[in-house]
N, C-alpha and C positions, 0 to 999 in steps of 0.2 A: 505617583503618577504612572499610569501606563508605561510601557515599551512606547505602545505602537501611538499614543500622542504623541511622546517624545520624539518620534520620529518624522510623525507628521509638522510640528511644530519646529526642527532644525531643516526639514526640506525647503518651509517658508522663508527660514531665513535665508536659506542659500538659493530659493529663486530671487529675493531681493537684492543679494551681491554678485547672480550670475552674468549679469551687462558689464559688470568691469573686467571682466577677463579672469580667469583662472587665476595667477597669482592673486592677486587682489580681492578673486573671491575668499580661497581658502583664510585667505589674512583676516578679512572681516568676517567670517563665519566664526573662525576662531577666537576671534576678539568681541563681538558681540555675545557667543555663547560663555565665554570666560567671564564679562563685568554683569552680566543678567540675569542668567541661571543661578536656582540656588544650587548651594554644593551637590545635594541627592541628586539632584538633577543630571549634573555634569556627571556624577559618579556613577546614574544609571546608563548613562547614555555611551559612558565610556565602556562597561561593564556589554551593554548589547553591541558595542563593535566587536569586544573580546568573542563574541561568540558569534560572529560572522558578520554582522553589521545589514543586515537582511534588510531590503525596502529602504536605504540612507542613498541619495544622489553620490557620484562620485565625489563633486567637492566640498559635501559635509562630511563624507567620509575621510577627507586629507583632511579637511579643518580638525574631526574629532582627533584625527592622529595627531598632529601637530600640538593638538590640546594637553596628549599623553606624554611627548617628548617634553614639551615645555616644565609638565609637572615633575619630570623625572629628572630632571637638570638643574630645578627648583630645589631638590630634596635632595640632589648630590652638593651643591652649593651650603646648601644647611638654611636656607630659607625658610 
């Protein structure tokens, strides 16, 4: 899949979780894209922030990060 669907398709989801407020969006951007997305998906998508995150709304942008830490904490735990 594209870049720029992936981008356009995680902006939709965080116009849908922008009314709850910033914390609460990041949360569910993050949680919606983590149980939804296949893997490629999330690994591209992590991969286009690595390289500046270009056209991502700010709070898909915390959600995608949050996404990163999660997985990195995952894999230091030995999950």
């Amino acid at each position: 899949m594209s870049p720029d669907r992936l981008i356009y398709m995680a902006n939709q989801i965080g116009k849908f979780f922008k009314s709850q407020g910033n914390d609460k969006a990041v949360a569910g951007i993050a949680e919606h894209i983590r149980k939804f997305w296949d893997p490629r998906m999330r690994s591209a998508i992590l991969a286009h922030l690595d390289a500046g995150g270009a056209g991502l709304d700010p709070n898909v942008r915390d959600a995608i990060a949050a996404l990163r830490l999660a997985n990195a904490e995952l894999k230091t735990i030995g999950r």
